[in-house]
N, C-alpha and C positions, 0 to 999 in steps of 0.2 A: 160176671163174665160177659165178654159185649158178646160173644154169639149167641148167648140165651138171651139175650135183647133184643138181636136182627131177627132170630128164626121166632120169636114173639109177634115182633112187627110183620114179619114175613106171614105170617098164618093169619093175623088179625087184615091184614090187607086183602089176602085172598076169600076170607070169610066175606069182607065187604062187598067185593066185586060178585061174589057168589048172590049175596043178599039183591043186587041190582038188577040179575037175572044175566048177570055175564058166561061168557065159557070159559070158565078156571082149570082146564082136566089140567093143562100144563103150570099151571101156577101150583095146584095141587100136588103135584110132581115135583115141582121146586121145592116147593116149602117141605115136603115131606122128607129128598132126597138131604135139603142143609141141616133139618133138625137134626136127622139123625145121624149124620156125619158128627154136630155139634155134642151128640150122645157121647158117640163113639170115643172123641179126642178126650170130654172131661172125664169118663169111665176110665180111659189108658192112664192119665194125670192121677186119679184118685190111685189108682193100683199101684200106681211108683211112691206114690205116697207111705202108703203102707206097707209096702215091702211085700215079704211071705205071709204075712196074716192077710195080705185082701185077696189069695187063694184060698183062704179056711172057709169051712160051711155056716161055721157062728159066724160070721161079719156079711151084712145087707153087701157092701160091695161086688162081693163075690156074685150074689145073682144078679146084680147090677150092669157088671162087668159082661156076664153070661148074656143078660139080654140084650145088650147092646150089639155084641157080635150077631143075632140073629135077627134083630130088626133090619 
């Protein structure tokens, strides 16, 4: 999935600039606001997948799904 590649890159960039002694609050922000957006979209993808089972409490998705709305 190329968004779990950018919000990779995205994080690994801002660790850098952190490491150099930069002010990242807003890069931190970014990166944190695309990964989880990137959560969100493949969580909603996997639930269409599965139909009425990725609501059941036996399938990882279901809390998956769950946390994704809350982050």
């Amino acid at each position: 999935m190329p968004d779990l590649q950018a919000g990779r890159l995205l994080v690994y960039a801002t660790a850098s600039k952190m490491a150099r002694g930069a002010d990242v609050r807003t890069d931190v922000a970014a990166a944190k606001l695309f990964v989880t957006e990137a959560y969100q979209k493949a969580t909603n993808l996997i639930m269409q997948i599965h139909g009425g089972y990725g609501y059941m409490l036996e399938f990882d998705i279901e809390r998956y799904w769950r946390d994704a709305k809350v982050v």
